[in-house]
C-alpha positions in Angstrom: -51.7 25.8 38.8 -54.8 24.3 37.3 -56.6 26.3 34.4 -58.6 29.5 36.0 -61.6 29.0 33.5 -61.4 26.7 30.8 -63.5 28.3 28.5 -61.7 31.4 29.0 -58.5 29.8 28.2 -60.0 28.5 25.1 -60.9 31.7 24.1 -57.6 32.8 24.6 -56.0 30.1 23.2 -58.1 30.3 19.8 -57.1 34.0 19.0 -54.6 33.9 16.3 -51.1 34.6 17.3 -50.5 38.3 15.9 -53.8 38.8 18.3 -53.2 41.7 20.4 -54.3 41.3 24.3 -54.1 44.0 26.9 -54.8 43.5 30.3 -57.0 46.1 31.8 -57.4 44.9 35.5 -57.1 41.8 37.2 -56.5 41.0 41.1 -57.6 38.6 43.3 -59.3 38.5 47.0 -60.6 36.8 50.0 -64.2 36.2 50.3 -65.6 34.9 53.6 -69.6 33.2 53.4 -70.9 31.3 56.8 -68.0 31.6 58.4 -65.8 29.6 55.4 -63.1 31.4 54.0 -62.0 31.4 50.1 -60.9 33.3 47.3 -61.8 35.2 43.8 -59.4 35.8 41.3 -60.5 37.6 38.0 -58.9 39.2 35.2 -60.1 41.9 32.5 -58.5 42.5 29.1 -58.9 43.7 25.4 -59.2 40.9 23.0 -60.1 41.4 19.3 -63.5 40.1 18.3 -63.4 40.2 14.5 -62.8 43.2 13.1 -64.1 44.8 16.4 -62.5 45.0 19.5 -64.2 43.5 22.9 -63.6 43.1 26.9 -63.5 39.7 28.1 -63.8 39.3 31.9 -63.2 36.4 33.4 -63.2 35.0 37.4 -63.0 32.0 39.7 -64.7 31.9 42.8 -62.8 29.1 45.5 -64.5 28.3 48.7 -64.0 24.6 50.2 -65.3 22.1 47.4 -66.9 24.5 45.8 -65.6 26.5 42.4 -67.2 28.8 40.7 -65.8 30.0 36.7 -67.7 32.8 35.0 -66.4 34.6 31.3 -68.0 37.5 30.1 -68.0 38.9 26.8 -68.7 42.5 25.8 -68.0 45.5 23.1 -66.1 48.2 24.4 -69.1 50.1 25.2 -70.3 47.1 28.2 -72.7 45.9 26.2 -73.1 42.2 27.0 -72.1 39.6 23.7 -72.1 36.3 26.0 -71.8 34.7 29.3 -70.5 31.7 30.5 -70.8 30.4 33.9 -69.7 26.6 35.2 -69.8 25.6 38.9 -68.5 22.2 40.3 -69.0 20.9 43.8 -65.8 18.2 45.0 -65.0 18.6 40.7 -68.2 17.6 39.7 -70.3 19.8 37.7 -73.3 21.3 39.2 -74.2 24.3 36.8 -73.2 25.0 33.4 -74.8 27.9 32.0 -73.6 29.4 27.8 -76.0 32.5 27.1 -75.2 34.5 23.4 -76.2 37.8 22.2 -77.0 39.1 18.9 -79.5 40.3 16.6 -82.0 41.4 19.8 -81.8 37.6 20.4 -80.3 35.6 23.8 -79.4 32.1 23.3 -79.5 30.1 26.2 
């Protein structure tokens, strides 16, 4: 199965291996749009973020050519740290969007 979000996985992959992640929800579903069918997947767990703990959700959105990856980054209270989003038409990248939070600034 091909990677679900690659800069998810990197994320993941970069968190040292005493890292402690817990899964707090992850599923997947149809979706239907103009009459085409597809499908969601997305995952939520606990990652460590320094010395603080955060929530990284992550989710790929499938329909015909079209695949959507978003990652989202925030503290245990929701508040947002950073947001990824990357969408390919036929596995060519359309939309590739890296916003960061912090200090009252958003990086784009």
């Amino acid at each position: 199965m091909r990677t679900r979000l690659l800069t998810g996985a990197l994320f993941l992959l970069a968190l040292p291996a005493s890292a402690q992640l817990a899964v707090i929800d992850e599923g997947s579903f149809t979706v239907t749009r103009d009459g085409r069918t597809g499908r969601e997947d997305f995952r939520i767990v606990r990652a460590p973020n320094g010395s603080l703990p955060s929530l990284v959700a992550t989710g790929v959105t499938t329909l015909g050519s079209t695949r959507t990856t978003t990652l989202l980054r925030t503290d245990t209270a929701g508040t947002p740290l950073g947001y990824q989003l990357e969408g390919r038409e036929s596995g060519e990248i359309r939309d590739r969007i890296n916003l960061q939070v912090g200090s009252d600034r958003l990086s784009m």
